[in-house]
N, C-alpha and C positions, 0 to 999 in steps of 0.2 A: 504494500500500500504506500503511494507518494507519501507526498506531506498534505493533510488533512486542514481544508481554509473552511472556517469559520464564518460566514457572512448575516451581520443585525446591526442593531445599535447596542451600545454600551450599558448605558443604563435602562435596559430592559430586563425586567422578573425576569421571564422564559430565558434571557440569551444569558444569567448571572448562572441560574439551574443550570443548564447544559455545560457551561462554562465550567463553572466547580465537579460537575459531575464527570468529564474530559479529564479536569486536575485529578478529583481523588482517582479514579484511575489511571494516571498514568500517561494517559493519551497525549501525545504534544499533536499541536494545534497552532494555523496562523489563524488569527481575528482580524475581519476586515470589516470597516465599518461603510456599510454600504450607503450611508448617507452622503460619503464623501463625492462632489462631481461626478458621475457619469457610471459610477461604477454598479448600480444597480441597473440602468439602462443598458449599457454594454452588456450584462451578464443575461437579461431578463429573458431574448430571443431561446439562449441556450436550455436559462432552467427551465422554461417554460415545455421546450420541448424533449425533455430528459424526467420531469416532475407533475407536467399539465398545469397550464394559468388557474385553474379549479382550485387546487392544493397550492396554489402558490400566493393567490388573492385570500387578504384575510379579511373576512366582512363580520368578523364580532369585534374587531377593535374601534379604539374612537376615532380613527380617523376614518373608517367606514360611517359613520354617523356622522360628520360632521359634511360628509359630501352632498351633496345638491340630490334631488329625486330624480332630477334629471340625470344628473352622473353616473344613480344606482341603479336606473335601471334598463334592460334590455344589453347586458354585458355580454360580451362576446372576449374570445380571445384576444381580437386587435384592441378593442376597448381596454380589457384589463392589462393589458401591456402596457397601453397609454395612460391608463391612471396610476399604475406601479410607478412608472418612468416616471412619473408630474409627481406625484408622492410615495416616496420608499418607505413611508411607512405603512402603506397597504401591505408589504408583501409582509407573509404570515413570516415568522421568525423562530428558532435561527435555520438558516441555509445552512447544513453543512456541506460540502463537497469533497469527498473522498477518493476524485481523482475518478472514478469507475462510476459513482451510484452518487445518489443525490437525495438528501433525506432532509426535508423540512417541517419545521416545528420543532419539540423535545418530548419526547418520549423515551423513558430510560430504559425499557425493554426491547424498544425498536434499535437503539444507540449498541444497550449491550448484544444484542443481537448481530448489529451489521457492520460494528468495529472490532469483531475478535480479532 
């Protein structure tokens, strides 16, 4: 297995769990903070089609709530692409990419499962 990147924001619940949970096992890990320019855009094309915009779009967070009726609804994959891009904080969190496979959100069963 490469070297295992991280991608969320810092001060997120979910991305501190997965974080610590990477530490106490062991796992070395880069963090990348995908709020920085361009880099959730760049990326969005590929997780999209490695993970599907479905799983990739989070619609329980606030900033799915604070979007327009118009914005939320009749989403399609170019749509959620374009709303990820315009706000990274749609996309669910954390990314991780392990190089091969691509596992979004935290789940620690899924984690110790597909990082043995």
């Amino acid at each position: 297995m490469g070297t295992i990147r991280v991608f969320g924001i810092k001060n997120c619940d979910t991305m501190k769990k997965a974080m610590n949970w990477l530490g106490e096992k062991g796992i070395a890990y880069e963090f990348v903070d995908y709020k920085k320019a361009g880099v959730a855009e760049a990326n969005l094309p590929d997780w999209a089609a490695r993970a599907g915009w479905e799983k990739l779009l989070n619609t329980r967070g606030l900033m799915w709530k604070k979007l327009s009726d118009e914005e939320r609804s009749t989403v399609d994959a170019a749509k959620a692409l374009k709303l990820m891009a315009q706000y990274p904080a749609l996309i669910k969190r954390p990314v991780l990419d392990t190089g091969r496979e691509l596992l979004v959100g935290f789940a620690p069963e899924t984690y110790a499962e597909k990082l043995k």
